[in-house]
DSSP file (Angstrom, degrees, kcal/mol; ACC not computed):
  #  RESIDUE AA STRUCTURE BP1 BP2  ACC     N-H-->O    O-->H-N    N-H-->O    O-->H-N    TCO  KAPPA ALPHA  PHI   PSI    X-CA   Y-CA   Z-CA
    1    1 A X              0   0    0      0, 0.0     3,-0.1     0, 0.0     2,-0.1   0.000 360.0 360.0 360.0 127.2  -32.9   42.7   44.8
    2    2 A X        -     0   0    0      1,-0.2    20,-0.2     3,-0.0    21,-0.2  -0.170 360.0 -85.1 -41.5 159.1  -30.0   43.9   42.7
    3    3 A X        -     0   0    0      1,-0.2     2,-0.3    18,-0.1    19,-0.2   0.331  60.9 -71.4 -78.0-160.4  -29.4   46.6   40.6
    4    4 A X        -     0   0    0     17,-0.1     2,-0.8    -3,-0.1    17,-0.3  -0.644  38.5-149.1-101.1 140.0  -30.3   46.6   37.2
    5    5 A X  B     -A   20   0A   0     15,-1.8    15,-1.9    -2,-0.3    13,-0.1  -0.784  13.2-140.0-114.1 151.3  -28.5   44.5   34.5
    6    6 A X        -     0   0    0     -2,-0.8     2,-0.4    13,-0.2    13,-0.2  -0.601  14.5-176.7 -84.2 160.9  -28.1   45.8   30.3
    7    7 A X        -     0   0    0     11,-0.1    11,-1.4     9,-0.1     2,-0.5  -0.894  16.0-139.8-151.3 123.8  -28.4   43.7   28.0
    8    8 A X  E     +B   17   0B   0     -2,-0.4     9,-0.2     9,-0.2     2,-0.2  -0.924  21.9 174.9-117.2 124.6  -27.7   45.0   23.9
    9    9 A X  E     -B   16   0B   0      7,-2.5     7,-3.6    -2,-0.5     2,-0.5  -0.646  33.4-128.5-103.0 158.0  -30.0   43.7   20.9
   10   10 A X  E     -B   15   0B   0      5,-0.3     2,-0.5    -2,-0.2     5,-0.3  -0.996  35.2-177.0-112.6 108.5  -29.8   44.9   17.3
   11   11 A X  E >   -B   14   0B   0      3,-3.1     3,-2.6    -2,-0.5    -2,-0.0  -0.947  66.3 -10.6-119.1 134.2  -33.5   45.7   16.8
   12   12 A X  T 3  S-     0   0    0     -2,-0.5    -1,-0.1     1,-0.3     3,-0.1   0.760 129.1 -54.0  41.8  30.3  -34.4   46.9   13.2
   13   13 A X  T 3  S+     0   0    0      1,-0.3     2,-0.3     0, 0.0    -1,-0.3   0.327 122.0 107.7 109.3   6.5  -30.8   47.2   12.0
   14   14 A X  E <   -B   11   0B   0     -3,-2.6    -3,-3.1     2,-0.0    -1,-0.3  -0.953  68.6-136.1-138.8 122.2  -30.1   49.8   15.5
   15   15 A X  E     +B   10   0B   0     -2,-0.3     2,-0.5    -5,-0.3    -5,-0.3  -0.613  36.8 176.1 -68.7 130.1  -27.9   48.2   18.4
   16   16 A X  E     -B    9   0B   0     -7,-3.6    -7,-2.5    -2,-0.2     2,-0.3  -0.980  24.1-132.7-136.0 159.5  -30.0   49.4   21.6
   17   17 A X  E     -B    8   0B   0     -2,-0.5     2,-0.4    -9,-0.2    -9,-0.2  -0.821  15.4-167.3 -97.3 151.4  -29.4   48.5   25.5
   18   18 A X        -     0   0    0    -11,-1.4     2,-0.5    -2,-0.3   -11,-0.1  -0.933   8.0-162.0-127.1 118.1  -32.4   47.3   28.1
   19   19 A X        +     0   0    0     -2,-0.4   -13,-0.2   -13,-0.2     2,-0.2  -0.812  15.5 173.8-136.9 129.3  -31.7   47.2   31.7
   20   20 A X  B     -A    5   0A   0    -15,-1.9   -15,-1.8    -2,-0.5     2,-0.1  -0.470  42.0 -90.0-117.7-176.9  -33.6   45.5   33.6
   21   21 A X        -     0   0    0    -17,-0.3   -17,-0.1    -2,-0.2   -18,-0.1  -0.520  48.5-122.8 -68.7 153.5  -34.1   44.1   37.5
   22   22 A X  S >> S+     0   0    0    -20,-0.2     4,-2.5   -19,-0.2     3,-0.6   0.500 111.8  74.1 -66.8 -21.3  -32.2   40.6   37.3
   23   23 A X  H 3> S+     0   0    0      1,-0.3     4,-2.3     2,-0.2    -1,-0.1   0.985  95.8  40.2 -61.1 -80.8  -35.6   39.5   38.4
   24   24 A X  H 34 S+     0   0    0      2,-0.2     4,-0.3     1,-0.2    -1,-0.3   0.215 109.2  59.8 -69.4  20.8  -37.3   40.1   34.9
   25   25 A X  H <> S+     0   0    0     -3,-0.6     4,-2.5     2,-0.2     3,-0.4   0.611 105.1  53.3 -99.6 -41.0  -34.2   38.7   32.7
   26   26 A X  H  X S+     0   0    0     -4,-2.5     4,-2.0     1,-0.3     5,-0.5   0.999 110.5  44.6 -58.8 -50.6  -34.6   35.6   34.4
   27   27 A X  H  X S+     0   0    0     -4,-2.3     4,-1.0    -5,-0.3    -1,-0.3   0.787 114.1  47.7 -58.7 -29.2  -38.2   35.4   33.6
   28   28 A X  H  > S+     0   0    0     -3,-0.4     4,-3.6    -4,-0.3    -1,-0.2   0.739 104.8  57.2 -34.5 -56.0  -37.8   36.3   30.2
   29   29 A X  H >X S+     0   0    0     -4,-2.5     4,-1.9     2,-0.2     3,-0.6   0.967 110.6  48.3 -46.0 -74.9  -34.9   33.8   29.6
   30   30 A X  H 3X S+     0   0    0     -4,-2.0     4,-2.4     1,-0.3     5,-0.4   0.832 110.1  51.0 -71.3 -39.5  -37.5   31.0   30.8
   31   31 A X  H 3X S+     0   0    0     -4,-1.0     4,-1.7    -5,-0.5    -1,-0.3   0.932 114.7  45.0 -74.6 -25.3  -40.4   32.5   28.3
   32   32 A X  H << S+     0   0    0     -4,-3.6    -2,-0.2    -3,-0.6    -1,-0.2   0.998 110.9  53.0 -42.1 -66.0  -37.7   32.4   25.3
   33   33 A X  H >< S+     0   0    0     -4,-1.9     3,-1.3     1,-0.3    -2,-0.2   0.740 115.6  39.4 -57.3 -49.2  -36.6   28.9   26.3
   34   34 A X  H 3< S+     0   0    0     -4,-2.4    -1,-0.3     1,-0.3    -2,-0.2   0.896 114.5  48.8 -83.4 -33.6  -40.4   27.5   26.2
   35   35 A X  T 3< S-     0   0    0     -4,-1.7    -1,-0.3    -5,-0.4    -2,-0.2   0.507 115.9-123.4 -94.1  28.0  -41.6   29.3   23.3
   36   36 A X  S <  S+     0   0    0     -3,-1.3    -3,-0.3     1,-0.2     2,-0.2   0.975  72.3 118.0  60.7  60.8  -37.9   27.7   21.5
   37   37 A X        -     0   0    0     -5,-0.1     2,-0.2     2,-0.0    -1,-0.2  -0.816  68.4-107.1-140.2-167.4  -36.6   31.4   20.5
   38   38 A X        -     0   0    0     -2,-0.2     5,-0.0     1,-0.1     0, 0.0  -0.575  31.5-108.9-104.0-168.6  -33.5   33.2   21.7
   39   39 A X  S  > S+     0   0    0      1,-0.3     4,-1.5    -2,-0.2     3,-0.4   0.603 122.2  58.4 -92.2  -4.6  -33.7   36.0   24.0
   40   40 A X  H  > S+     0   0    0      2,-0.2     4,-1.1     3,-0.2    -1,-0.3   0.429 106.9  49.4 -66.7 -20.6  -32.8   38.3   21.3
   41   41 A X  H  4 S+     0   0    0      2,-0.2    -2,-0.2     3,-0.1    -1,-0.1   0.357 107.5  51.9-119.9   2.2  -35.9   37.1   19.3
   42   42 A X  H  > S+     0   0    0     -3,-0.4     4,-3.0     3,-0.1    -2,-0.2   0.724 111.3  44.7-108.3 -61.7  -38.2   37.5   22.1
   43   43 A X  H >X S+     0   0    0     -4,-1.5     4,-1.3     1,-0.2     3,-0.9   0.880 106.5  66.4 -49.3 -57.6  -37.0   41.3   22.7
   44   44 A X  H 3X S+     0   0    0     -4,-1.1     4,-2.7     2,-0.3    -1,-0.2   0.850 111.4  29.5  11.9 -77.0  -37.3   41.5   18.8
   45   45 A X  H 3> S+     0   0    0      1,-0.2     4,-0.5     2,-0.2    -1,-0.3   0.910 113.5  63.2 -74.0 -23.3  -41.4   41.0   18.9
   46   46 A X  H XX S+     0   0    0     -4,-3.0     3,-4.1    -3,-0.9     4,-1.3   0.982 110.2  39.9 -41.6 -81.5  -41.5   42.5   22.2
   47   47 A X  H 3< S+     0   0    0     -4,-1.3     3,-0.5     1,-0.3    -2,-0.2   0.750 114.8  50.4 -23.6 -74.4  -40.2   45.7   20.2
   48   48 A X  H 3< S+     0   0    0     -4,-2.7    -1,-0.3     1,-0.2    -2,-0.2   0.330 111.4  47.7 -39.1 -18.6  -42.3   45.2   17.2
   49   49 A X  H << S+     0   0    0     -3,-4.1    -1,-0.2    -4,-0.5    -2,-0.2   0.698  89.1 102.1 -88.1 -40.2  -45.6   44.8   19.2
   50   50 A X  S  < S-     0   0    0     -4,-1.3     2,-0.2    -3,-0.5     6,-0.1   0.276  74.2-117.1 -32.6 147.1  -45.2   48.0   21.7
   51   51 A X    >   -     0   0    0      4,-0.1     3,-2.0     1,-0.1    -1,-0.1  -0.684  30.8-106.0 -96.5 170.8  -47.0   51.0   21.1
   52   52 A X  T 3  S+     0   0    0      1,-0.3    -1,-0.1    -2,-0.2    -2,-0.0   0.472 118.9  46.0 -87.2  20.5  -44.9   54.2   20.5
   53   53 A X  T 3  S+     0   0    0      2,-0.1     2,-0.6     1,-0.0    -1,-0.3   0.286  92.5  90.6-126.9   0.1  -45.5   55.8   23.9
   54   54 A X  S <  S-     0   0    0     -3,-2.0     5,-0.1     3,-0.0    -4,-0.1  -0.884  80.1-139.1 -99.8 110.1  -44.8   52.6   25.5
   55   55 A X    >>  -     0   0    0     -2,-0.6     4,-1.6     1,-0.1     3,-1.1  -0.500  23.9-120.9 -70.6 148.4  -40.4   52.5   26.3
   56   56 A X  H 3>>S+     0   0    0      1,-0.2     4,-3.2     2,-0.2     5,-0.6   0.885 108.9  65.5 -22.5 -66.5  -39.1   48.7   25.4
   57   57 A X  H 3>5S+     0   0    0      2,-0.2     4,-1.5     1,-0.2    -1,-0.2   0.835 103.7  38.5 -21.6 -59.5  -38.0   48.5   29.1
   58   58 A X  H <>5S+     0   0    0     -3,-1.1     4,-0.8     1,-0.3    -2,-0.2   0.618 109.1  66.8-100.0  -6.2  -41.2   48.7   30.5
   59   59 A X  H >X5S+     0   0    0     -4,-1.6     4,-0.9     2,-0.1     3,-0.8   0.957 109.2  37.7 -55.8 -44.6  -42.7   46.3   27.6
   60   60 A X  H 3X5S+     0   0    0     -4,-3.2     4,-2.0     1,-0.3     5,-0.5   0.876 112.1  52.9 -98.2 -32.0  -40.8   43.5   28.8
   61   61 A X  H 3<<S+     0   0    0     -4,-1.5    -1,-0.3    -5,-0.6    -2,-0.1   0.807 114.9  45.6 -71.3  -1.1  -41.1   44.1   32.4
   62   62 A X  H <X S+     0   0    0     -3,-0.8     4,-0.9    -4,-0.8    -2,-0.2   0.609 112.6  52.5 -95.6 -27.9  -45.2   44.2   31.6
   63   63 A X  H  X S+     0   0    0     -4,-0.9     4,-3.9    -3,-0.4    -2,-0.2   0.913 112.9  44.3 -91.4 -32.3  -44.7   40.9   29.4
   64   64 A X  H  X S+     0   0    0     -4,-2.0     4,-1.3     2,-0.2     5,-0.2   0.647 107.4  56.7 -63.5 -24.7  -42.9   38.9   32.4
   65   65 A X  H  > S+     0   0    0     -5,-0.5     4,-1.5     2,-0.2    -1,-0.2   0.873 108.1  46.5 -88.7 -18.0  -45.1   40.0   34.8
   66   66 A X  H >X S+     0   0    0     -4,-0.9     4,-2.2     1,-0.3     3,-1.0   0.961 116.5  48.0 -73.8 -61.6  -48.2   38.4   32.7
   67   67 A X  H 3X S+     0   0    0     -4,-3.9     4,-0.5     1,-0.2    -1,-0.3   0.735 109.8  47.5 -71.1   6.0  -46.3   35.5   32.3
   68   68 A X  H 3X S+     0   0    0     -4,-1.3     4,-0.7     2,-0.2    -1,-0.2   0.712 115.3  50.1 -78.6 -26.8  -45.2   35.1   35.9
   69   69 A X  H << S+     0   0    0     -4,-1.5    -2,-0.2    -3,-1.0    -1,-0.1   0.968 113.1  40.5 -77.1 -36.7  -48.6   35.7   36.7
   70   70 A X  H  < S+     0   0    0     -4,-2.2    -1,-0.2     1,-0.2    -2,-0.2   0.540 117.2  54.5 -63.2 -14.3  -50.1   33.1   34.2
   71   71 A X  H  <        0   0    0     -4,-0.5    -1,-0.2    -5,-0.3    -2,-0.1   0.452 360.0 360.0 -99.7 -29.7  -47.3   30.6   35.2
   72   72 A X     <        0   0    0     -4,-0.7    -2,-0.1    -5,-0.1    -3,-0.1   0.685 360.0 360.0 -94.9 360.0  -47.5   30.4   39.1
């Protein structure tokens, strides 16, 4: 496994960075790409759904591991 890679979104008008395992971008990438959105638009509702004690980071690495799991 590799180290972690950033990726910067503009979420609610505020540029922020994610880094993730290379592991969960790919999986992410694939859940944009089926539900037609970008990967910007995915972190977007990720953000927007989260609770406020939950960091973004570990939202998306929680939302890849449901779909990987739902997926295989």
């Amino acid at each position: 496994m590799k180290g972690l890679i950033k990726h910067s979104f503009s979420l609610a008008g505020h540029r922020t960075s994610v880094a993730l395992e290379e592991e969960f971008w790919v999986v992410l990438l694939q859940m944009a790409q089926v539900r037609g959105q970008s990967l910007a638009a995915l972190v977007a509702e990720t953000d927007g759904a989260r609770g406020p004690d939950r960091p973004l980071a570990s939202s998306l690495r929680i939302l890849a591991l449901k779909h990987a799991l739902v997926t295989r």
